[in-house]
C-alpha positions in Angstrom: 3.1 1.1 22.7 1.0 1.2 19.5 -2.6 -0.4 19.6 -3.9 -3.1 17.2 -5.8 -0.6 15.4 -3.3 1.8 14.6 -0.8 -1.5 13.9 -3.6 -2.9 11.4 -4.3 0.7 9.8 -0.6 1.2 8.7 -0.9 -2.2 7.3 -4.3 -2.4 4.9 -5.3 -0.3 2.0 -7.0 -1.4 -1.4 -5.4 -2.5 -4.1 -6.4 -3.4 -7.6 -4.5 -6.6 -8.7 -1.1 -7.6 -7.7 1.0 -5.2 -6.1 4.5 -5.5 -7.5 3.0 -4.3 -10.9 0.9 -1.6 -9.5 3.9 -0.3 -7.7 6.3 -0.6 -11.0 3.4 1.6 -12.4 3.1 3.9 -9.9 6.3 4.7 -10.2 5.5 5.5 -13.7 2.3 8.0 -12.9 5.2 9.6 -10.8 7.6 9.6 -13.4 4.3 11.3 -16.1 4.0 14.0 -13.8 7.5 15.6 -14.2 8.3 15.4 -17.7 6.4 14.4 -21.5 8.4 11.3 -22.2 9.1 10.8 -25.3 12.5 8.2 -25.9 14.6 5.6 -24.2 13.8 4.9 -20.3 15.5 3.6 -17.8 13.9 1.4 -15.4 15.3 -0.5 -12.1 13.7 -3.1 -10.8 15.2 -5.8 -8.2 15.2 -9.7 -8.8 12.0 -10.5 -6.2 9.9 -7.8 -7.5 11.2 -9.1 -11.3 9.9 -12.6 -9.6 6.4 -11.0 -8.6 5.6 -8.5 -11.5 6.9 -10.7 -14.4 3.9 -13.4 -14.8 0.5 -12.1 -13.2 -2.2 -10.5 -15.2 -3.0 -7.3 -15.1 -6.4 -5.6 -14.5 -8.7 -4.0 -17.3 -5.6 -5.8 -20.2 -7.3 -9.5 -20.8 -4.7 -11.6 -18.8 -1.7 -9.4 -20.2 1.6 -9.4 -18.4 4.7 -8.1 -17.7 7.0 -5.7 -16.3 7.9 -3.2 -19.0 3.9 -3.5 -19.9 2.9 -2.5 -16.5 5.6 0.3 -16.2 4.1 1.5 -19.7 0.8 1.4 -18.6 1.3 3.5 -15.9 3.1 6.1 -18.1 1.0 6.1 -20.4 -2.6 6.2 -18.3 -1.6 5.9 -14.7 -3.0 8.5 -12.4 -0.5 8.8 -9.1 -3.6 9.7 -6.7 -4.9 6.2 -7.3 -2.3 4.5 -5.4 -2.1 0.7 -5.8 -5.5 1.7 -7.5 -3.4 2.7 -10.3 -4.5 0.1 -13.2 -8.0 1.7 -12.7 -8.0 4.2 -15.6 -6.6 1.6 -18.2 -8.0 2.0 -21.7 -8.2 -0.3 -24.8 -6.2 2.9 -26.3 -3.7 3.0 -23.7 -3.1 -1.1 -23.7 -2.2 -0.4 -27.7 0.1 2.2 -26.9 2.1 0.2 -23.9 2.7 -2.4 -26.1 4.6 0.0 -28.6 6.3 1.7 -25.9 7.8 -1.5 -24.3 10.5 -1.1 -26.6 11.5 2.6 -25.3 12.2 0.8 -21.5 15.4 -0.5 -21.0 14.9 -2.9 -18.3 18.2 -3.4 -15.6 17.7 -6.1 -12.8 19.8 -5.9 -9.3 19.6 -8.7 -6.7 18.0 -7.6 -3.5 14.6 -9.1 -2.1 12.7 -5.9 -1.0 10.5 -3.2 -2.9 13.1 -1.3 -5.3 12.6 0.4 -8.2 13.7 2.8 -10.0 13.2 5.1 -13.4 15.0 7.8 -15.2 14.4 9.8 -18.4 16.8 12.3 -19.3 17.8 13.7 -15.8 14.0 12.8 -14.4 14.3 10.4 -11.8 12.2 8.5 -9.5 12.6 6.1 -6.8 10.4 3.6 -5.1 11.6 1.9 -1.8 10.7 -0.4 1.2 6.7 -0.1 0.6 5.1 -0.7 -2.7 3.8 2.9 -2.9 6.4 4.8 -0.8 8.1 7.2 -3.1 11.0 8.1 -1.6 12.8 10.2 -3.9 11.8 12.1 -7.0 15.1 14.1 -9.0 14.9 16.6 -11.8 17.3 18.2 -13.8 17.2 21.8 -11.2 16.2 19.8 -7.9 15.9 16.8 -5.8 12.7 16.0 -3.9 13.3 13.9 -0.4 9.8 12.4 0.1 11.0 9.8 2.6 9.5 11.0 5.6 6.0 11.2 4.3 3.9 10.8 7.3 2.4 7.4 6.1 5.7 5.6 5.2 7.3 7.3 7.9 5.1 6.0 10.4 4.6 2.4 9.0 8.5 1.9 9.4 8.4 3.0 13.0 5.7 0.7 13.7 7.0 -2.3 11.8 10.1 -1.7 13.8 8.5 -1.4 17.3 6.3 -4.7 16.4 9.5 -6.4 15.4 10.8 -6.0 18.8 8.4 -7.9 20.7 7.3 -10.9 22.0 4.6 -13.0 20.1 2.1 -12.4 23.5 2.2 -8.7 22.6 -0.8 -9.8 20.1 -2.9 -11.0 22.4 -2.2 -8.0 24.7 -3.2 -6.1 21.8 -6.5 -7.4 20.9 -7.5 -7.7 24.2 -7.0 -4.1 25.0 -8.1 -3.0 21.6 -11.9 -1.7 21.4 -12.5 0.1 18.5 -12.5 -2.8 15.5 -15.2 -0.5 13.1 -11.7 0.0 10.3 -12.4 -4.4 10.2 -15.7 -4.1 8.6 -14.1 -2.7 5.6 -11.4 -4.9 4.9 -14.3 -8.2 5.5 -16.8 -5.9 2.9 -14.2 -5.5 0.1 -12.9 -9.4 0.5 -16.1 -11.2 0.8 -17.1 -9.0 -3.0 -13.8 -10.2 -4.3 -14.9 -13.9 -3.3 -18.0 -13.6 -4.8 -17.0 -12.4 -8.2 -14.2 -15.4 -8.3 -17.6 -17.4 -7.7 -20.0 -16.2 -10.0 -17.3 -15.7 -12.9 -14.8 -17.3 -14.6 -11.4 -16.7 -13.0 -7.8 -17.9 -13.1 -7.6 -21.6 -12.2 -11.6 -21.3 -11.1 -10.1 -23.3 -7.8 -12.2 -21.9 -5.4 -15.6 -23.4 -7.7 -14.0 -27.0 -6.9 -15.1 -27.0 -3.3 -18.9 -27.7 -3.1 -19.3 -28.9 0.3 -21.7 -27.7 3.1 -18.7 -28.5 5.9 -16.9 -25.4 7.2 -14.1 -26.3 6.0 -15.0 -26.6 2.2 -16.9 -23.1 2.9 -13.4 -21.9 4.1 -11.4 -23.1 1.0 -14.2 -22.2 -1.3 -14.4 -18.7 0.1 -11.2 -18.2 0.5 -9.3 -19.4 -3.0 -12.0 -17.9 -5.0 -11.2 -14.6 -3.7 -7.3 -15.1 -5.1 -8.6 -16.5 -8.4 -10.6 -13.5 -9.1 -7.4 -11.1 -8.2 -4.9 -12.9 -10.0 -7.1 -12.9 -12.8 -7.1 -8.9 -12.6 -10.7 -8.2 -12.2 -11.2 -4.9 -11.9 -12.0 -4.7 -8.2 -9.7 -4.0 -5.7 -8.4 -6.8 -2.4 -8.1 -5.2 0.8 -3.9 -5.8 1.0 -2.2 -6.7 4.3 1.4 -6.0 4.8 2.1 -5.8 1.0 -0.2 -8.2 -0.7 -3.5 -8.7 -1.5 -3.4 -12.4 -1.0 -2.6 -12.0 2.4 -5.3 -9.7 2.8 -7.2 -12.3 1.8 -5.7 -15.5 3.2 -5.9 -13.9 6.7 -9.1 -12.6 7.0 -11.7 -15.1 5.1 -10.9 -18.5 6.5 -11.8 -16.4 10.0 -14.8 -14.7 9.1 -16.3 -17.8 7.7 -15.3 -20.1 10.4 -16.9 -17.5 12.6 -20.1 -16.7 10.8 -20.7 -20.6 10.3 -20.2 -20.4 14.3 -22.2 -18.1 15.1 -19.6 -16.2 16.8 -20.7 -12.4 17.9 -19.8 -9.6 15.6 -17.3 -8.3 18.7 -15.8 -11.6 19.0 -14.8 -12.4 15.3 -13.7 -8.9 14.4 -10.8 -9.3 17.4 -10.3 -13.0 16.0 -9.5 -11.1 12.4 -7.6 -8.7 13.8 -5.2 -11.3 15.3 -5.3 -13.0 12.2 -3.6 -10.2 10.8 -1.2 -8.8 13.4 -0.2 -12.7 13.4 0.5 -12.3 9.5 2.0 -9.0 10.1 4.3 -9.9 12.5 5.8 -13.6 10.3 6.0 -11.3 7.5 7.9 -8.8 9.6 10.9 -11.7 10.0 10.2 -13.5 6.7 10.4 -10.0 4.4 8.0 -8.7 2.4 9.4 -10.1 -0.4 10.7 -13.5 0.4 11.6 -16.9 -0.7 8.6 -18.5 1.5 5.5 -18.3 -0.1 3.7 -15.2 2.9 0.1 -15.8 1.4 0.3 -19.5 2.3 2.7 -19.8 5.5 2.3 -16.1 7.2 -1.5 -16.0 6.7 -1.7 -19.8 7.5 -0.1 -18.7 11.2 -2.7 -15.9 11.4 -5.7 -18.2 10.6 -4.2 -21.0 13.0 -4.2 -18.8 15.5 -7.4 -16.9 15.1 -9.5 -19.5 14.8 -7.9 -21.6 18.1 -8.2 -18.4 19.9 -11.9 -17.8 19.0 -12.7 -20.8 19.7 -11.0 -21.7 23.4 -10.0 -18.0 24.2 -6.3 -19.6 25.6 -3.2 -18.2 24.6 -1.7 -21.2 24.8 -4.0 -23.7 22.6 -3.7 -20.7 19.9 0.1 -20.7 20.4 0.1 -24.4 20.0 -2.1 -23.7 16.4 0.6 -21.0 15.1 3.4 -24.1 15.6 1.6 -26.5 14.2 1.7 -24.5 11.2 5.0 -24.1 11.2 5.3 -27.8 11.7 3.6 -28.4 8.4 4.3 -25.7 5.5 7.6 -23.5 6.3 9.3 -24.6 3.3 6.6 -23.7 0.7 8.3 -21.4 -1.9 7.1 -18.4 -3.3 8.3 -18.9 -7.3 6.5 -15.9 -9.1 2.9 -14.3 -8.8 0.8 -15.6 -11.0 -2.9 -17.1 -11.5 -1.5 -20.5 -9.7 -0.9 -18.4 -6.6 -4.7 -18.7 -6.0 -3.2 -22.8 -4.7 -0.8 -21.6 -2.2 -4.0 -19.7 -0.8 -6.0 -22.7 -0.3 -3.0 -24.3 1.0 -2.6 -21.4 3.9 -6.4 -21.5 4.3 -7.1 -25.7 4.9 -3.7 -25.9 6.9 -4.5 -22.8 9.2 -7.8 -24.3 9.7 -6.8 -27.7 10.7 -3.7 -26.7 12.8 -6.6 -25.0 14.5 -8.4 -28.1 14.9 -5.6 -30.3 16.4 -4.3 -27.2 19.2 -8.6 -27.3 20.0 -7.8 -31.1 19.9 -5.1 -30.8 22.6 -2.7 -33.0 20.4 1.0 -32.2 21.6 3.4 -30.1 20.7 7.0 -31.1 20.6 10.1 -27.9 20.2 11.5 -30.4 17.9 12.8 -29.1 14.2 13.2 -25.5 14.5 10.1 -25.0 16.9 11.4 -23.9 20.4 9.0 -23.4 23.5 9.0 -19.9 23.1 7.3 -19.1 19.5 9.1 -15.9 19.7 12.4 -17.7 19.3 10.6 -20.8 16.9 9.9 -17.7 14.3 12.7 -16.4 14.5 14.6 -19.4 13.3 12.5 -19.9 10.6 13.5 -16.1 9.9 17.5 -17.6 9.9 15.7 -20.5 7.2 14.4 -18.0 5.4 17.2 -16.3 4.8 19.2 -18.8 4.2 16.9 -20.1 0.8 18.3 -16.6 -0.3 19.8 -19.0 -2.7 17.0 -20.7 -3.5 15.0 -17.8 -4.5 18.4 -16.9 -7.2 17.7 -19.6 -8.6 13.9 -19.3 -9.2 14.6 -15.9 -10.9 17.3 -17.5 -12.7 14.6 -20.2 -14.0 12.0 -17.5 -14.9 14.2 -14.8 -16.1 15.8 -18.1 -18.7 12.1 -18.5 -19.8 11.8 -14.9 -20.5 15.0 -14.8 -22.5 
């Protein structure tokens, strides 16, 4: 049995604007370190990272976009020790350059709806699978390089398979035992700058600005959306990510910590309501895929904050069971169509309905295993896992739409 802490730290790290094109870049800084390119490239990519790369800014370019861009980028200035970090060392210089280059990448797209990609350059190849920065395979003309069991990646999968296996209680098992939340203060730090910089500048749809109020719950939203306007304008600061993705980083942990700190809650107490949050997230986006046709930010971090907060507040399994279904109840169908600046909406979405499917489990309102909610939540996330994957075609044709608009 793993603890919440080692669970959580396989599951956070920083990263510097949206993930899908920091990982196409990465792949890039890989692809730099084994060969001068100089000519055509090949570069693999499958349809929901196309979906998630294609329309979201990138950091330190002025709102520029696009998947041959950020693979170019990354060639051109990426530095492979900077992780999802990896759009920290882009120059004016280097933006000019990608822009020419763009026209050396010859750009395939497979169907498939988890992290793939995949470049080549004259016998150099280099593969990126499962995890946005899990390298799993480098080639050169002489050798090929199995990095799959990297101790990080290697690990993460065994953990994310063990997790998968149990019952929704195991959370609570798991903060309950868990004593050492220090690694939380980090992840609170880095989020609550991100917030501030969506609220002192001007960002993306400037959302988060909208909500004024004094009430927790405007605090929440405020908090919360101006976080994601500020990454999906590509700042150059970094989210802390959560299973993948900045925005749920974000959507999971803010909507607690302000909730709490507007409480008064105890340091102790809120850190183990945060870390819920976000084995909660962890273990939806566990059924749901990483990359999925449900929007995660909004629907798997919206189960997290329904649950933390019901959970901080009565300290009864049940009343914060009752949140995560209400949830359920109210956005499983919200589609994921595209990273972009609007994603900073689906955030606020997660953030006001985790809050007030909080407030009606506190409420005692009933819950009915009507729709696909069962008695067991186990077996009620599961079937929206089976609803999930049935949109498959659903999400074909939201690529079809924004690959048509590219064309």
């Amino acid at each position: 049995m793993y603890t919440a802490k080692e669970i959580l730290i396989s599951q956070i790290k920083p990263a510097l604007g949206c993930t899908e094109p920091a990982a196409i870049a990465l792949n890039a800084a890989y692809l730099k370190d084994l060969t001068d390119v100089d000519g055509k490239i090949n570069l693999t990519i499958n349809t929901n990272l196309l979906k998630n790369a294609m329309y979201v800014p990138i950091p330190n370019t002025g709102r520029r976009f696009g998947v041959k861009f950020a693979f170019a980028l990354g060639l051109l200035c990426g530095n492979k020790e900077n992780g999802l970090n990896v759009f920290e060392t882009v120059t004016e210089e280097c933006i000019k350059k990608a822009a020419e280059m763009e026209k050396n990448i010859n750009l395939e797209i497979v169907k498939g709806s988890e992290i793939f990609i995949k470049s080549s350059y004259k016998g150099y190849e280099v593969l990126t699978k499962t995890f946005h920065d899990n390298i799993e395979n480098i080639k050169t003309p002489k050798k090929e390089i199995k990095l799959v069991n990297r101790q990080e990646s290697a690990d993460t999968g065994v953990i994310e398979k063990w997790l998968k296996n149990q019952d929704f209680e195991v959370l609570y098992d798991l903060v309950e035992k868990e004593d050492d939340f220090s690694f939380i203060e980090d992840v609170i730090n880095m989020n609550m700058k991100l917030s501030k910089i969506g609220l002192e500048e001007d960002c993306a749809l400037n959302i988060g600005k909208s909500f004024t109020g004094n009430d927790v719950k405007s605090k929440i939203i405020s908090y919360t959306t101006s976080a994601s306007d500020a990454r999906m304008e590509g700042v150059n600061f970094p989210a802390m990510s959560l299973v993948g993705s900045g925005n749920h980083g974000i959507s999971a942990t803010l909507p607690v910590w302000i909730y709490a700190s507007e409480k008064g809650f105890s340091k102790h107490e809120t850190f183990r309501a945060l870390a819920l949050s976000m084995l909660i997230t962890v273990y939806v986006k566990l059924f749901i895929g990483r990359l999925s046709a449900i929007c995660g930010a909004a629907f798997a971090s919206g189960c997290g904050v329904a649950g933390a907060i019901s959970y901080l507040e009565s300290k009864n399994r049940n009343i914060s069971k009752n949140a995560v279904s209400y949830l359920i109840q109210t956005i499983n169908g919200v589609i994921c169509d595209g990273a972009k600046m609007g994603c900073s909406l689906k955030v606020m979405l997660g953030a006001q309905s985790g809050y007030e499917a909080a407030v009606f489990a506190l409420e005692n309102k009933p819950v009915f295993s009507d729709g696909i909610l069962e008695e067991n939540i186990t077996n009620s996330i599961k079937n929206l896992k089976n609803v999930s994957d049935a949109m498959s075609g659903v999400d074909d044709a939201i690529v079809d739409v924004m690959r048509n608009k590219v064309i």
